[in-house]
N, C-alpha and C positions, 0 to 999 in steps of 0.2 A: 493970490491963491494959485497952488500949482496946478498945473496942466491935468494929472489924476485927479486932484482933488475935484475941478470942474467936468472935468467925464465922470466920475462916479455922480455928483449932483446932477445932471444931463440923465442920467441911467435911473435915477429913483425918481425920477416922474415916472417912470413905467411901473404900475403898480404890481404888476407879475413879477417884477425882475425885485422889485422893494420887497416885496414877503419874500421872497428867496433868497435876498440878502439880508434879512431880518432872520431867517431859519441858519444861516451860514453863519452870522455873531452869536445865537445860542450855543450854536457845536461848539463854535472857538472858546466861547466862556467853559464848557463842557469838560475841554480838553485840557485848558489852563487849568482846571482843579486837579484833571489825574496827574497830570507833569510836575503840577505843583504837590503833590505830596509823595511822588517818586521820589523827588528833589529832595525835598524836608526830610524824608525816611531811609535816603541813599540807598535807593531800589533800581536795579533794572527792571529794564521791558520783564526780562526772562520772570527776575524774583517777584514783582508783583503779579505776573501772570499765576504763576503756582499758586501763591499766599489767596487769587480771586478766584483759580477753578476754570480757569482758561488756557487758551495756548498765546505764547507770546507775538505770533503773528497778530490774533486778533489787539492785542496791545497796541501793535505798531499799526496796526490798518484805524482805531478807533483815535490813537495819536493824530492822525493824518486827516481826520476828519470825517472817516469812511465808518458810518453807523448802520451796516447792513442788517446788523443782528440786534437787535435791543434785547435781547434776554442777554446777552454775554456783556452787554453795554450796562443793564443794571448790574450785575455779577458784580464788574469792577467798582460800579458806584457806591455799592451797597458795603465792601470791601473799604474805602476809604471814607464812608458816612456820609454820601448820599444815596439819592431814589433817582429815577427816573421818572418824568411826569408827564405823561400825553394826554392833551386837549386837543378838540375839535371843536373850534370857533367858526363860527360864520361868519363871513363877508358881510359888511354893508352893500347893501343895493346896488350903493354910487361906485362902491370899487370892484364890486362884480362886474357891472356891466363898464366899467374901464379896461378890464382886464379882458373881459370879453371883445368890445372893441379891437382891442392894440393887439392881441392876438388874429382878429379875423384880418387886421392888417397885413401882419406878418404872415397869414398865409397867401394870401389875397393883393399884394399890394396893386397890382394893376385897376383896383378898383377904387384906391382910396383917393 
C-alpha cells in the first residue's frame, strides 16, 4: 500500500474529516459530468457558460470544486440534464458524538 494510500486510511477514522471527504467525492462526481459533456459537445468554459445563463468565471470556479452558489450550479446542471439535490440527513448518535469527541480534542488537546 503506498504511503498516501495509508494516510488517507489514518484520516477516515476521523469521522469529521470522512463526511467531508465524502462531500469532496460528490463535487468531483459533479464536476466529472460538466467536463464530461464540455468535452463530448466541444464547449469551452466561455460557450457553455452563455448556452447555461452564467459567467464563464463561475464555470471555472464550479470546475475547480468551488460550489459557492448552487443556483448558478443548478443553471449548468439543469443546462446538460441534471438537477441539483440537497439533503439534510442526520448523524447517528455514535458518529455525532465521535465527531463531537475528536473535535473537542482538536481544540482542547491538552486535556485528552
Amino acid at each position: 500500500m503506498r504511503q498516501a494510500d495509508k494516510h488517507l486510511e489514518e484520516k477516515l477514522k476521523d469521522p469529521y474529516f470522512k463526511e467531508l471527504y465524502e462531500l469532496e467525492e460528490q463535487k468531483l462526481d459533479i464536476v466529472k459530468h460538466i467536463i464530461d459533456y464540455r468535452i463530448k459537445h466541444n464547449l469551452t468554459q466561455e460557450q457553455l457558460a452563455k448556452r447555461a445563463g452564467v459567467s464563464q468565471q463561475h464555470i471555472s470556479k464550479i470546475e475547480n470544486g468551488e460550489f459557492s452558489n448552487i443556483v448558478t450550479l443548478e443553471k449548468v446542471l439543469l443546462f446538460i440534464g441534471f438537477k441539483v439535490k440537497l439533503e439534510v440527513v442526520p448523524l447517528s448518535k455514535r458518529i455525532k458524538e465521535q465527531i463531537l469527541k475528536m473535535q473537542s480534542v482538536k481544540m482542547h488537546p491538552q486535556t485528552a
